[in-house]
N, C-alpha and C positions, 0 to 999 in steps of 0.2 A: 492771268495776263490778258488784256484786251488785244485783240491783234484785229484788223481790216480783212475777214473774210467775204469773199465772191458768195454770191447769194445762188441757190442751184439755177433759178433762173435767168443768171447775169450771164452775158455770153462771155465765154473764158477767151482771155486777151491772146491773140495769137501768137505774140511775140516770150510767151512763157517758153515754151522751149529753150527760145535763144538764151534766155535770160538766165534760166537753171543752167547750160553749156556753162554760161560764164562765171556762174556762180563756183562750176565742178572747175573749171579752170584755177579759182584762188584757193578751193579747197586743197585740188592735188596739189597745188605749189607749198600748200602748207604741211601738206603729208610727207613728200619726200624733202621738205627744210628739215624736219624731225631727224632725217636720218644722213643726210646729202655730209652735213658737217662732221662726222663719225668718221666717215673715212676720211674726210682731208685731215682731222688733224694730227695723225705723223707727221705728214710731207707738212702743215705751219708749220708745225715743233721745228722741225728741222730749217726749216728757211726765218724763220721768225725767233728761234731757239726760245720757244716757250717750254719753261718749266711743265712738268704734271700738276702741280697747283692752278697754273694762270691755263691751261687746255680744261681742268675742271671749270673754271669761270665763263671759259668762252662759249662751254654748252651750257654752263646753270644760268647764266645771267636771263637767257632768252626766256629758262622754264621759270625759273622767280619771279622774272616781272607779268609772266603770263599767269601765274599762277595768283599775283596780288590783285592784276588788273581783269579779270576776265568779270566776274560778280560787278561790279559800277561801272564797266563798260557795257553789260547788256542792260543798265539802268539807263544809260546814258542815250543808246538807241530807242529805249522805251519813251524817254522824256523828251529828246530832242530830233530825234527822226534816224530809221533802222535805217533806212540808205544813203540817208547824210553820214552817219557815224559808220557805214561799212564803206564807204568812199572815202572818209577820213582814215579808216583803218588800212585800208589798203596802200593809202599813198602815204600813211608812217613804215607799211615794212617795205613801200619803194624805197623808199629814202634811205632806211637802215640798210637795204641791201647792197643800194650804191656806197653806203658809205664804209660797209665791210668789204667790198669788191677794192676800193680805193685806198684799204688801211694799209699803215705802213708799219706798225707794230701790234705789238699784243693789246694794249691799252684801247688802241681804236676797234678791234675788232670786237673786243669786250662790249666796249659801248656800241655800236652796228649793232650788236646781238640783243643788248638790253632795248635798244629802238625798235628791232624788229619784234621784240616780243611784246611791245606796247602795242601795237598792228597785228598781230595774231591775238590778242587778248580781243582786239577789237571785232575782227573778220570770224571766230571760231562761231560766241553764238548766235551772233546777228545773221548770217547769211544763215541760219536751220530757220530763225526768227522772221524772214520774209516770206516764206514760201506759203503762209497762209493768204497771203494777199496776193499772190500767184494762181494758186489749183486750187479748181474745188476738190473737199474732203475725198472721193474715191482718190484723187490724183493724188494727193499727200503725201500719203506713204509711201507710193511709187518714187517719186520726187525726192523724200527722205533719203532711201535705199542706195541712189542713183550718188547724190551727194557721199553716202555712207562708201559705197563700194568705191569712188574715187581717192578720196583718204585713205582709205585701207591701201589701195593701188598704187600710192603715194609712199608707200611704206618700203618695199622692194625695189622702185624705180632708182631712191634717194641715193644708194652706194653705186649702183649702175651706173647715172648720169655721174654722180661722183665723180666716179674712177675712170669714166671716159674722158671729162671733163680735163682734168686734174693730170691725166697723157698729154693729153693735147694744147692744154693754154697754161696760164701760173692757177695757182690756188685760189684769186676774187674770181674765177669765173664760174665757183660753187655759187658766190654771192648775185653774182652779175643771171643768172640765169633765170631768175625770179622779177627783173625787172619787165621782159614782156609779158609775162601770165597777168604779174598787178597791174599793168599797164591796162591788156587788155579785158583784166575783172571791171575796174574804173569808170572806160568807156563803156561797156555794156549797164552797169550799175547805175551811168549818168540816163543815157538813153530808152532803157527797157525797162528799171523797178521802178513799182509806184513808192510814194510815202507812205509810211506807216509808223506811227506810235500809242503809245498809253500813258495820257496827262496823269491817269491814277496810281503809278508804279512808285517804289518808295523813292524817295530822294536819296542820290548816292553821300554818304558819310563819308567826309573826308578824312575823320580822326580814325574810321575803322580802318579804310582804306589804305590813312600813312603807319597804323598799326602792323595789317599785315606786310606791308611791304617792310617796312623797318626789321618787324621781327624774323622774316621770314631769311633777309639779308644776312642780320647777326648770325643768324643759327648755322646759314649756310658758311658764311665769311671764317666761325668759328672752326666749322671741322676742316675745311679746305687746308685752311694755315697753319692747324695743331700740328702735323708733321713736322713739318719745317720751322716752326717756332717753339715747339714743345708743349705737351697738353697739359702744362703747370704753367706757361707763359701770361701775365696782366692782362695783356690784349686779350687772345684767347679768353679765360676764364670772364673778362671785361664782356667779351661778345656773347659769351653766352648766357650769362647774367641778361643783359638786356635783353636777350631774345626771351627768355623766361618770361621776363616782366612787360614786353611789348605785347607777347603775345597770349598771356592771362588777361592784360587790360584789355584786349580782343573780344576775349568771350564775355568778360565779365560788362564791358559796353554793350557785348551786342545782345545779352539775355536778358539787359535791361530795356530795349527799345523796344517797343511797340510793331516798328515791322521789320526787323535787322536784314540786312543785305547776305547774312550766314545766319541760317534758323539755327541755335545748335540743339533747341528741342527735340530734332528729328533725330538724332542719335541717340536717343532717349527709345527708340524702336528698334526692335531686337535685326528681325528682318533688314532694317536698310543699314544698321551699325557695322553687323558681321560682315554682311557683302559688300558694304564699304572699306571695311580692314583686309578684308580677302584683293579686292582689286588697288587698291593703297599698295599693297605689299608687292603684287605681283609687277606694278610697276616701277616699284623701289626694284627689282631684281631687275625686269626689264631694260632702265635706261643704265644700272649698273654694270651689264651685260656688252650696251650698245657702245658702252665708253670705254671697257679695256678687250675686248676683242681685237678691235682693226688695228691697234700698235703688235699686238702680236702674231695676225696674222701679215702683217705688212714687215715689221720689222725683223720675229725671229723665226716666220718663215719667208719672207725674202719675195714675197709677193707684191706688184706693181697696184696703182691704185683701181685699176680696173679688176684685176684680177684679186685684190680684198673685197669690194664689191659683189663681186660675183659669186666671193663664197661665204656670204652672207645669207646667200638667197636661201639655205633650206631650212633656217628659222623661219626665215618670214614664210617660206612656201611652207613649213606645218603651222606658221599660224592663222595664213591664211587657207587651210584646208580645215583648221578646225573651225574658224571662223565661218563655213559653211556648214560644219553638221553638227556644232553645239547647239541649234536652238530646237533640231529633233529630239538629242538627248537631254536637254533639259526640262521639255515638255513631257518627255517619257515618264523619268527619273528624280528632275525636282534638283532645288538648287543646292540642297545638302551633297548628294551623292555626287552631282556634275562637278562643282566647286571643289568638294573636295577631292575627285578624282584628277582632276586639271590639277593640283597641286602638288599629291605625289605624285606625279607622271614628270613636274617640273623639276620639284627635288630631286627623284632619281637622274635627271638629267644634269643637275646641275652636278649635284657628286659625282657624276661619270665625269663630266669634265673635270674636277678638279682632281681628275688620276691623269691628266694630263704633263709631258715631257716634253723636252724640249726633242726627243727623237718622234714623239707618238705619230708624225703627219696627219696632212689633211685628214685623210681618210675617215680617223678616229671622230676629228673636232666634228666632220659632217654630221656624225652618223650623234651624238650628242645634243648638236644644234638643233638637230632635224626634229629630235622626241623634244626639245627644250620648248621650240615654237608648237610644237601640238601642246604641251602643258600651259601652255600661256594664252591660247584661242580658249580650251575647254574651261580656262580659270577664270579669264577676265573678260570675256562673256556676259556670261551667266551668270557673273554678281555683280557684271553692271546690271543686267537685267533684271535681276531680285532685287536689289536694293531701289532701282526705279520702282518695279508693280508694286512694292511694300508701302508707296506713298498712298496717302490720301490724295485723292485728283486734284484736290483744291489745292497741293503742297507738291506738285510736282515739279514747277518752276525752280522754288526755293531749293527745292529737295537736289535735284540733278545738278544745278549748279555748286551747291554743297559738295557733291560727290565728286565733277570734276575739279573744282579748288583741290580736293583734300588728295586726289588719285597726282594730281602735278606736285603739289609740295611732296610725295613719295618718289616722283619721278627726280626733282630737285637732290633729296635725303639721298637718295641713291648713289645719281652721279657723285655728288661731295663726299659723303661715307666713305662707299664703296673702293672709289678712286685714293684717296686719300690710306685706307689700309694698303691699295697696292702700292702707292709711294713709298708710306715709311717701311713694309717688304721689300721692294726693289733695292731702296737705299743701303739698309742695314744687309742684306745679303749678296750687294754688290764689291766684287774684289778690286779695288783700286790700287792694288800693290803694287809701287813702280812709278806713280803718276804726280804729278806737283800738285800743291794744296788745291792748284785752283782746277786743274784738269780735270783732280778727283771731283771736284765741288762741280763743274761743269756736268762728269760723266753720270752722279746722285740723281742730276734733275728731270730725267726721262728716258727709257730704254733709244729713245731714237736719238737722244744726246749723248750717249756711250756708244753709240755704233758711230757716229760721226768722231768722236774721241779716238775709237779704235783704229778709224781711216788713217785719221791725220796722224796718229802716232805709230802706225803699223801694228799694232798690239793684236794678235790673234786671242790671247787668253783672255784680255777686256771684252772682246767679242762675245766667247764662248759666254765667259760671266755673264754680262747684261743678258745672252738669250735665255741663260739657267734661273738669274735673278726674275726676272719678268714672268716667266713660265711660271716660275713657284710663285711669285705672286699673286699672279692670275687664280695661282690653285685655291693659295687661300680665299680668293674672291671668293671663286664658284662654290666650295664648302660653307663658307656665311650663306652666300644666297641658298644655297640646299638646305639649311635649319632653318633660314628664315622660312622658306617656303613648307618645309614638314610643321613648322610651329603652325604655321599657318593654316596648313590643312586639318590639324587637328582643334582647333579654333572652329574650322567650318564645321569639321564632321560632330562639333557640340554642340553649337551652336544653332546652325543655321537651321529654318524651316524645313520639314519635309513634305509640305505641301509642293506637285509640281507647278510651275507655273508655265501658263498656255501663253502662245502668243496675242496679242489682241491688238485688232486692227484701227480700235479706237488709241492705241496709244504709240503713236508713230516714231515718236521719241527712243523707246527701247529698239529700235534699229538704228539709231545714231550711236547706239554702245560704240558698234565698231570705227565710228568716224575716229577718236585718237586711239585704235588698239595698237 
């Protein structure tokens, strides 16, 4: 990729500083968006009375469209100008944000979300994508790092601000809060970045493009609604047919092109497939994680949204502690032993939660959450990093964009899966004995819509039920994600190289790992 580098003799523009501030300013609004909407949505479910299906949409919509549009949005900055297209990208998730802050039901906030995620598709890899025409190469990596460690930052802030939020005003002022960071990314973007692009970058493919998006939809649309519709249902078995056949004509388009926007040749390399399946998976668990925790810590342990927030932190604080000493251990020890150590460390963590009761208290969840987020630094790491050094330099672009596409549709698969087994759990194992056809049907559609049931009808044993239903369903979660993650480990420890890989200061990129950990 051609980019606009400062020549060592060109005096570096003084206003770089400001510019990278404003830059970490749209990053971290996009780090803690990641996470900020996890915990509001009980308190929607409950004021919006969104099902468990339409709470699964209001988080997937954002990762699908980010996930279709991230690959031809960094084509689009390449061809028509990085800081024209990170200016347009910022003022679509203004927009989405207003217009999620402003929703009046589920429908809107869905789409606020699908907007916002066409503006994070945009802003993820153009603002790493400027920074050469910024710093010269000593500075680069500093400058990467600075961006890296913001995002990450972003990650534990997101249930914080949340749940102060979410005390103190309604539920859009999670959305509403993103409006002055873009605001003020925008204005420093108009006034500090230079232009920069590459007339030689491929032409974005719009058939690929409406491929993945299409396919990506079906597959998600399919599992969300199989609950509820039954996983013999036309529609259903309808969406997933097509997702099959949008998303073959994908590959089999894009291994015909000449320069495709998804190489899939590169999964053809042992090194970057494995550590691409290794971190894929760990974020299938991750966001599946991120979406049934906070009903249960909110709803049947009875914690305010601040205080769901806040006991979130000691995932993120082990993932953020490993996220500082996985890349000693992987330079040690090498991507095999690291990766796969990060991933029993995750499974055990996950089966420890799912011995989870509805008596067990906080206490237990911390102490669970706490090894879960060390399993998830030491794992997703260090295969982002393998599967980046396993490129050819000339395939590093393709390569890592590859990787992020594939590591978000895991993040997508997750939320929709994951979420969808704890529905048709909750459902089937909830007691609605006593209740009218529709009360029941009311109390089915989410543990925070059976606690409202139970209010208004006085029903203490609806209560008990929903926090027991929910709990064991949770269990079942965290058991899936613990085989998923042992299958997974055992995959690595076959797999994967045991060459260790060093850090190297020519490739700045493998410090962006952590930008979505």
């Amino acid at each position: 990729m051609v980019t606009v580098t400062p020549s060592p003799e060109a005096q570096p523009d003084p206003r770089r500083w400001w510019a990278l501030g404003a830059l970490v300013a749209s990053m971290l609004t996009l780090g803690f968006d990641l996470t900020i909407l996890n915990v509001a949505l009980p308190t929607m479910a409950g004021d919006l009375g969104a099902t468990t299906g339409e709470q699964q949409w209001m988080a997937d919509a954002y990762v699908v469209v980010f996930a279709a549009l991230m690959l031809p949005a960094g084509l689009l900055g390449d061809r028509f100008g990085r800081r024209l297209m990170l200016i347009v990208g910022l003022g679509i998730f203004l927009a989405g944000s207003v217009v999620g802050a402003l929703a009046g039901d589920v429908n809107a906030v869905i789409v606020a979300r699908a907007v916002m995620g066409v503006g994070g598709a945009l802003v993820t890899p153009l603002a790493l994508s400027v920074l050469p025409s910024l710093f010269r190469p000593e500075e680069s990596t500093k400058a990467v790092g600075i961006i890296s460690a913001a995002t990450a930052l972003g990650l534990p802030l997101g249930p914080i601000i949340g749940g102060w939020l979410l005390n103190h005003f309604w539920w859009g002022s999670v959305f509403l809060v993103n409006v002055p960071m873009a605001a003020i990314g925008i204005t420093a973007c108009v006034f500090l970045l230079p232009e920069t692009r590459d007339p030689a970058s491929p032409k974005v493919d719009i058939v690929s493009t409406a491929f993945t998006a299409g396919g990506l939809g079906a597959l998600i649309y399919a599992i969300i609604e199989a609950p509820t519709r039954g996983w013999g249902d036309p529609l259903v078995l309808g969406m997933f047919g097509a997702a099959v056949v949008l998303l073959a004509g994908l590959v089999l388009r894009e291994r015909r092109m000449e320069r495709p926007m998804l190489d899939m040749t590169l999964l053809a390399q042992r090194g970057f497939l494995f550590n691409t399946v290794a971190a894929t998976l760990v974020m299938f668990v991750l966001s599946g994680l991120l979406f049934v925790l906070p009903p249960y810590l909110q709803a049947v342990l009875g914690n305010d949204a601040l205080g769901t927030g806040l006991r979130l932190l000691p995932m993120m604080g082990g993932l953020l502690v490993a996220s500082r000493t996985a890349q000693p251990v992987l330079a040690r020890f090498g991507a095999r032993a690291t990766v796969s150590a990060g991933l029993v460390v995750l499974a055990f963590a996950a089966l420890l939660g799912s011995r989870t009761t509805v008596d067990s208290g906080y206490g237990f969840t911390a102490l669970w959450l706490s090894i879960a987020g060390l399993g998830f630094g030491f794992a997703l790491i260090p295969a982002m990093n393998g599967a980046l050094g396993a490129l050819p330099r000339d395939r590093a672009g393709s390569g890592s964009g590859l990787l992020m596409t594939l590591r978000q549709v895991g993040a997508a698969i997750g939320i929709a899966l994951l979420g969808s087994l704890l529905a048709d759990t909750f459902r089937d194992r909830l007691d609605v004995t006593g209740l009218s056809a529709r009360a029941a049907d009311t109390a089915g559609d989410s543990v925070v819509a059976a606690h409202l049931v139970a209010q208004q009808s006085g029903s203490a044993d609806l209560l008990a039920s929903a926090n027991s239903a929910y709990t064991h369903g949770m269990g079942i979660v965290l058991l899936v994600c613990g085989i998923a993650a042992l299958v997974s480990a055992l995959l690595a420890a076959a797999f994967l190289p045991t060459t260790p890989v060093a850090k190297s200061s020519e490739t700045p990129d493998l410090d962006a790992a952590r930008v979505d950990a």
